[in-house]
ZADO-936067 format. One record per atom (N, C-alpha, C): residue in one letter; chain; x, y, z. Coordinates in steps of 0.2 Angstrom, whole numbers, plus 5000, padded with zeros to 4 digits. Atoms other than C-alpha are relative to their C-alpha. Example, Ala and Ser with C-alpha at 12.3 -4.5 7.8 and 13.67 -1.06 7.14 Angstrom:
<sites>
(site "a" "A" (5004 4994 5000))
(site "a" "A" (5062 4978 5039))
(site "a" "A" (5004 5006 5000))
(site "s" "A" (4996 4994 4999))
(site "s" "A" (5068 4995 5036))
(site "s" "A" (4996 5005 5003))
</sites>
This chain:
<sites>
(site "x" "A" (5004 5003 4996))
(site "x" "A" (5527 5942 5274))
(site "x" "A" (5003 4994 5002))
(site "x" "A" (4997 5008 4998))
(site "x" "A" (5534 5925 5284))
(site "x" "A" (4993 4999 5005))
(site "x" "A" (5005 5005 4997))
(site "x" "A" (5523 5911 5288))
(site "x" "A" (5002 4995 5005))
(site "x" "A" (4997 5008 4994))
(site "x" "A" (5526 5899 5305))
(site "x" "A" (4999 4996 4997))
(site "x" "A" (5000 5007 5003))
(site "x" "A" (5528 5881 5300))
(site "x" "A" (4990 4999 5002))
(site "x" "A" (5005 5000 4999))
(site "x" "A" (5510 5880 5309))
(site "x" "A" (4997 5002 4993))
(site "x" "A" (5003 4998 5003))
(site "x" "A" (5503 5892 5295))
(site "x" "A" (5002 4999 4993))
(site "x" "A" (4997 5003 5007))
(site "x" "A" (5512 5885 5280))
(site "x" "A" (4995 4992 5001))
(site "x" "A" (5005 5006 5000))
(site "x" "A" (5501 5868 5285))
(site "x" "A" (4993 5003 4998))
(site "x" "A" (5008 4999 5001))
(site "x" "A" (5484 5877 5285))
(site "x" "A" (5000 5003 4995))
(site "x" "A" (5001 4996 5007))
(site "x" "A" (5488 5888 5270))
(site "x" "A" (5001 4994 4996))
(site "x" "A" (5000 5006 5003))
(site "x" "A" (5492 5870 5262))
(site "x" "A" (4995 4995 5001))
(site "x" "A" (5007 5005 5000))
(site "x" "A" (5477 5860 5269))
(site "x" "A" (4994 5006 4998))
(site "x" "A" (5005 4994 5002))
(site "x" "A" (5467 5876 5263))
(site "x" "A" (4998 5003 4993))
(site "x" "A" (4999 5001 5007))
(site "x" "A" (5472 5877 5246))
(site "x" "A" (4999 4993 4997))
(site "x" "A" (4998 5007 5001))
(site "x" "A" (5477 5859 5242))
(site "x" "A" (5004 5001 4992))
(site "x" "A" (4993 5001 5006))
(site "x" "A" (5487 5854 5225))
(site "x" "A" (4995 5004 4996))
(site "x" "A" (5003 4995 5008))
(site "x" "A" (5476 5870 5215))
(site "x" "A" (4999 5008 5003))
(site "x" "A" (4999 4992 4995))
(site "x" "A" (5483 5883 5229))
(site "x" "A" (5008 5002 4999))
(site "x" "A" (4991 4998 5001))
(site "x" "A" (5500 5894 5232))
(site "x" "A" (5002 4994 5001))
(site "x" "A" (4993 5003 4999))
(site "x" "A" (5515 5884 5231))
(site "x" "A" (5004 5001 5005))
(site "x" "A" (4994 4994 4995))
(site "x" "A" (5527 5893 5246))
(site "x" "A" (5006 4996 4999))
(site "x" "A" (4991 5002 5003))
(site "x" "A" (5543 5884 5238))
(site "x" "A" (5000 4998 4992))
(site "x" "A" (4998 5000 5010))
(site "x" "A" (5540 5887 5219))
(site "x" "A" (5004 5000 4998))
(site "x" "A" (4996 4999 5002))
(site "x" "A" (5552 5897 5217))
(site "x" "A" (5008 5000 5006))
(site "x" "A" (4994 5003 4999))
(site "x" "A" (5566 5887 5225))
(site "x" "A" (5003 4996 4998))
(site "x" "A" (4997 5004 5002))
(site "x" "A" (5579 5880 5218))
(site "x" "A" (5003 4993 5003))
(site "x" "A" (4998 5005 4995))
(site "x" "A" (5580 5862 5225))
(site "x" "A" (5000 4992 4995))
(site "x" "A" (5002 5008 5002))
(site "x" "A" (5580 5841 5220))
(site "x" "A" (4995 4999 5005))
(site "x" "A" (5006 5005 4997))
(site "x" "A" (5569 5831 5225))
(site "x" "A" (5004 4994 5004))
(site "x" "A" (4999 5005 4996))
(site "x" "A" (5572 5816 5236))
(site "x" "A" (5000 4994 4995))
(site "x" "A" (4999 5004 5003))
(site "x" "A" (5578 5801 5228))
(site "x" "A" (4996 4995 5003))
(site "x" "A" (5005 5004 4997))
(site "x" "A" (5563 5789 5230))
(site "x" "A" (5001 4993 4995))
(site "x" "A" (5001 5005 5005))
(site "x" "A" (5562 5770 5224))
(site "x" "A" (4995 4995 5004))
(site "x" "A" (5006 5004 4996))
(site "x" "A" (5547 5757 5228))
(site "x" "A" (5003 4992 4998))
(site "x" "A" (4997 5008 4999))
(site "x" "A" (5545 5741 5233))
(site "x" "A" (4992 4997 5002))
(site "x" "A" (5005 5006 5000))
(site "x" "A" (5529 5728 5234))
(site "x" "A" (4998 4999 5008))
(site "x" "A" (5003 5002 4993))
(site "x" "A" (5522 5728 5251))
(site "x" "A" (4995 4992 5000))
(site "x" "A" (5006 5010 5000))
(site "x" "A" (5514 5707 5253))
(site "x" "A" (4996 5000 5004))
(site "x" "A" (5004 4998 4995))
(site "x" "A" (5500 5710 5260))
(site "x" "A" (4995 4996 5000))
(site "x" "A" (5001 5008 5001))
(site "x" "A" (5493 5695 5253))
(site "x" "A" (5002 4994 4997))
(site "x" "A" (4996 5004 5004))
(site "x" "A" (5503 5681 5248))
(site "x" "A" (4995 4997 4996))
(site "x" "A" (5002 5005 5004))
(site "x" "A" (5499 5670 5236))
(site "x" "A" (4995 5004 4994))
(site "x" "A" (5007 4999 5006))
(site "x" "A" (5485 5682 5227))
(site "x" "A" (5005 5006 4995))
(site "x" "A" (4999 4995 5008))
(site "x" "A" (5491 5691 5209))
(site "x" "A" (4999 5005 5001))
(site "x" "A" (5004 4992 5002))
(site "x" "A" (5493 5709 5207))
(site "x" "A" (4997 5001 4994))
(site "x" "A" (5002 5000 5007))
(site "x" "A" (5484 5716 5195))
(site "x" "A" (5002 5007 4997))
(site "x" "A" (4998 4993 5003))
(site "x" "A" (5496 5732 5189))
(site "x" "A" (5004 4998 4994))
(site "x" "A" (4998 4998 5007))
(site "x" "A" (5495 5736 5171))
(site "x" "A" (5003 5006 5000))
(site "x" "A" (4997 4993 5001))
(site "x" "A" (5497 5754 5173))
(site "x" "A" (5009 5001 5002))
(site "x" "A" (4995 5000 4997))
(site "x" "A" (5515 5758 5176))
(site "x" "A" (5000 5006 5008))
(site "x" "A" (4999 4998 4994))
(site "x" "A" (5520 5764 5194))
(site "x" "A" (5003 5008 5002))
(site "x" "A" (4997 4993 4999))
(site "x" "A" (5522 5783 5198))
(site "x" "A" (5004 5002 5006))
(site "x" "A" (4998 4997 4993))
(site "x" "A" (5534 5788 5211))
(site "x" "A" (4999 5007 5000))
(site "x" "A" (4999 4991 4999))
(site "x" "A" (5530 5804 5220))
(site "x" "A" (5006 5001 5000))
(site "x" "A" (4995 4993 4999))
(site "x" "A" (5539 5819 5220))
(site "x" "A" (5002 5003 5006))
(site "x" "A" (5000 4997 4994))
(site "x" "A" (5546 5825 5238))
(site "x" "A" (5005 5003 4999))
(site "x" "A" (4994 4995 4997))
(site "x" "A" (5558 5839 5242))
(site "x" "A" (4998 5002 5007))
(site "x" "A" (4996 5000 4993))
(site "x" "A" (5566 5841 5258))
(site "x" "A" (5001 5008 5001))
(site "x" "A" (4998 4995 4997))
(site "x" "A" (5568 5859 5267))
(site "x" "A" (5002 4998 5007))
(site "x" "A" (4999 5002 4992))
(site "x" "A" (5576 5854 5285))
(site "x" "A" (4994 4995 5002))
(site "x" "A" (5005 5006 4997))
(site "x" "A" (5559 5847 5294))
(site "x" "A" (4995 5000 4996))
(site "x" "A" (5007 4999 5006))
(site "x" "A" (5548 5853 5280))
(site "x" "A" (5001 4995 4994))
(site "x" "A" (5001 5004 5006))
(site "x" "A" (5542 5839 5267))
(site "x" "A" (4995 5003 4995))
(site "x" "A" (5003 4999 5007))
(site "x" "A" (5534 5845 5250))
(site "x" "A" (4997 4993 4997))
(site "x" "A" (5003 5007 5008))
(site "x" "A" (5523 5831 5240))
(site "x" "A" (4998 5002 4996))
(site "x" "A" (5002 4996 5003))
(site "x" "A" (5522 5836 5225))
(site "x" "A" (4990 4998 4998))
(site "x" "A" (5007 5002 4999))
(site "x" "A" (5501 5838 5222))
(site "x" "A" (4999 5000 4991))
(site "x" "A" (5003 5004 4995))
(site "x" "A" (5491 5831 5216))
(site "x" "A" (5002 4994 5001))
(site "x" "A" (4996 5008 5003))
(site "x" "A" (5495 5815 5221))
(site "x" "A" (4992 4998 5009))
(site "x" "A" (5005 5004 4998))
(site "x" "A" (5485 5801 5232))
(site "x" "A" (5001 5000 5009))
(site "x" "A" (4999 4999 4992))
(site "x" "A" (5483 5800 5253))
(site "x" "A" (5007 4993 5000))
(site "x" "A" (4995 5005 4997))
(site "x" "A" (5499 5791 5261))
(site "x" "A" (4999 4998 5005))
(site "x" "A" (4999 5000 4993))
(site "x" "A" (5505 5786 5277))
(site "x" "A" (5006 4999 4997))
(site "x" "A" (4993 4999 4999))
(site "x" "A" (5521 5793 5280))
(site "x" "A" (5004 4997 5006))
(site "x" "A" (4997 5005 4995))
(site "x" "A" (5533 5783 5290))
(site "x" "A" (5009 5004 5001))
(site "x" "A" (4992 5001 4999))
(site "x" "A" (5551 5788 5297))
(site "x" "A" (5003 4995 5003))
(site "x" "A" (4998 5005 4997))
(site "x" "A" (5561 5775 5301))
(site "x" "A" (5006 4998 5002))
(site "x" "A" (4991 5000 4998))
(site "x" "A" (5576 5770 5309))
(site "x" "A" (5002 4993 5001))
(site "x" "A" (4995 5008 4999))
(site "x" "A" (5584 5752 5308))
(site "x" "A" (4992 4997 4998))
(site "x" "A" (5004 5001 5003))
(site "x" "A" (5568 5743 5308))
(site "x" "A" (4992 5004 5004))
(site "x" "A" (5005 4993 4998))
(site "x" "A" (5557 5756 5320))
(site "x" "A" (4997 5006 4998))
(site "x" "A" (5004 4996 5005))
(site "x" "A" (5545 5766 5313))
(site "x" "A" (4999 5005 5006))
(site "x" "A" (5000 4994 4995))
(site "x" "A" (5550 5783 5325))
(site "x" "A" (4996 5004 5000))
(site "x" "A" (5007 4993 5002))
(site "x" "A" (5535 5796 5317))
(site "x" "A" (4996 4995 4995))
(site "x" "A" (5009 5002 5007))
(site "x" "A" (5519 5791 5307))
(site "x" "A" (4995 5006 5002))
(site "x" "A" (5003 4996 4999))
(site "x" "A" (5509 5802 5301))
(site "x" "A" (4995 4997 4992))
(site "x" "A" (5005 4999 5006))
(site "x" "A" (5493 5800 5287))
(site "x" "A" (5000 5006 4997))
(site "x" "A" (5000 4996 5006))
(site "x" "A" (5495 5813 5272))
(site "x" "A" (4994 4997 4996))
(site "x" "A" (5007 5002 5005))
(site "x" "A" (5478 5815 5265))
(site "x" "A" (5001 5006 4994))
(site "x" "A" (4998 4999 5008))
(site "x" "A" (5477 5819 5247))
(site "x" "A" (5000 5009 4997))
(site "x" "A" (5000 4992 5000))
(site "x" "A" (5474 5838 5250))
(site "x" "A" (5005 5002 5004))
(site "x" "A" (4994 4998 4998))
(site "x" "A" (5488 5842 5261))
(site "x" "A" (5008 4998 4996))
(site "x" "A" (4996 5001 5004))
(site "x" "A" (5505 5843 5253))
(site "x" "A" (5007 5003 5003))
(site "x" "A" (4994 5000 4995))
(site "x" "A" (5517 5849 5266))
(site "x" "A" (4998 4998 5005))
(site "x" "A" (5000 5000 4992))
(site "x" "A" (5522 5841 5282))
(site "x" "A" (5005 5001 5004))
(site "x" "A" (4994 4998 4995))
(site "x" "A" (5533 5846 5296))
(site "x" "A" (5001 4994 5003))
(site "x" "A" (4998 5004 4996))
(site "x" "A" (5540 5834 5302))
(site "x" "A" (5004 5001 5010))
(site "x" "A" (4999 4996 4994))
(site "x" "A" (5545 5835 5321))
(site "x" "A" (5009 5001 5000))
(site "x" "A" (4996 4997 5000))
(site "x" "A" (5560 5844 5324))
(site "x" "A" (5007 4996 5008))
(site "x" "A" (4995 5004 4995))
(site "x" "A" (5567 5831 5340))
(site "x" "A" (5002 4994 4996))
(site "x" "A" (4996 5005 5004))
(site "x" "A" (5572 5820 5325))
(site "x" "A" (5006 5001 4998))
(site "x" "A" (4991 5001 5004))
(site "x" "A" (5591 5819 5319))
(site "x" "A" (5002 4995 4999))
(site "x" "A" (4997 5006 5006))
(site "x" "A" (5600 5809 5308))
(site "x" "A" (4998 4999 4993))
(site "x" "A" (5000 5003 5006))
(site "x" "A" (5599 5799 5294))
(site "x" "A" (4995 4993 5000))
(site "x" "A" (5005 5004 5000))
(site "x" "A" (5582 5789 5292))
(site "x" "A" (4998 4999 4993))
(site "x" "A" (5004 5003 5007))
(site "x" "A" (5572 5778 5279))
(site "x" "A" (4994 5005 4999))
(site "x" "A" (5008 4998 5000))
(site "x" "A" (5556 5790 5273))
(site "x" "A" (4997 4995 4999))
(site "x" "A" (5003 5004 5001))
(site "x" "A" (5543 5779 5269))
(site "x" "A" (4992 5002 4996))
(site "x" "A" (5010 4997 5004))
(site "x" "A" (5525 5785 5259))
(site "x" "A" (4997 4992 4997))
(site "x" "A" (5003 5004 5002))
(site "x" "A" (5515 5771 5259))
(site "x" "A" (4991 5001 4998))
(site "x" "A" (5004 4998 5002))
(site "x" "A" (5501 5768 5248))
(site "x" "A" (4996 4993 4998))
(site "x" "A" (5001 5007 4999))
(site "x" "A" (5490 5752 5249))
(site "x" "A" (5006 4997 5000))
(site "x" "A" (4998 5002 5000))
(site "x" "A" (5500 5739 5245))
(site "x" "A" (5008 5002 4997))
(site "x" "A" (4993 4999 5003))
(site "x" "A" (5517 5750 5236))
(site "x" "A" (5001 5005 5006))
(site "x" "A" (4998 4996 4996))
(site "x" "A" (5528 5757 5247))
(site "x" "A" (5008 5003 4996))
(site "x" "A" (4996 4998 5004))
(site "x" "A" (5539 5771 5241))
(site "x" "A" (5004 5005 5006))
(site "x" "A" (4994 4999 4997))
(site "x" "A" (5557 5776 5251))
(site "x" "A" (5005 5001 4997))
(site "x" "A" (4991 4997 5000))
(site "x" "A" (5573 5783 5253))
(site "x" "A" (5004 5001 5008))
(site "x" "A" (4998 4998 4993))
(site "x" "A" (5584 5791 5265))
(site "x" "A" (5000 5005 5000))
(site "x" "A" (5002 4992 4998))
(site "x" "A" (5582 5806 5273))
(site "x" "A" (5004 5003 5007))
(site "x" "A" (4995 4999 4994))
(site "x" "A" (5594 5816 5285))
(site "x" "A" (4996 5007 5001))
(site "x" "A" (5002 4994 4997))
(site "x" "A" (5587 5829 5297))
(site "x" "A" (5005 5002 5008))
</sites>
């Protein structure tokens, strides 16, 4: 049975992270992600004791994986310092299709209040 990229999105906002996987049993890496401190207030003290979790993403062409569960983002692609797609990833959804008129070699970016977690990313 094959699923359109459309019906890989509703079977993942339908499920959420306690539904099928449809890239289980793929052999792949994850996206090498590293964060960084968003200043979204100077001067005021954070207050992180817990250590900082980077998500999990794997890349299929325009197709993004996060691994679940994890928290609502806002996904950003970005090129130099323009932010070319945004999109909000709520904490149920777990695949996003990115648009397909993108190419190249971009920053992702999953931001999360104040930490923002990035890499680069070639489509």
């Amino acid at each position: 049975m094959s699923y359109g990229k459309e019906n890989r999105c509703i079977i993942n906002a339908v499920f959420g992270s306690g539904g099928a996987n449809l890239y289980a049993n793929k052999q792949r890496d994850p996206l090498d992600l590293e964060v960084k401190k968003i200043d979204n207030n100077p001067g005021h003290p954070g207050n992180t004791k817990n250590p900082i979790e980077i998500p999990t993403v794997w890349q299929d062409g325009y197709d993004l994986e996060i691994e679940a569960p994890h928290a609502e983002y806002v996904l950003n692609i970005v090129s130099g310092t323009t932010v070319v797609y945004s999109v909000v990833v709520p904490e149920t959804v777990s695949l996003v299709v990115l648009p397909a008129t993108l190419s190249g070699t971009y920053e992702l970016q999953l931001i999360q209040g104040d930490l923002c977690f990035y890499g680069d990313i070639d489509l």
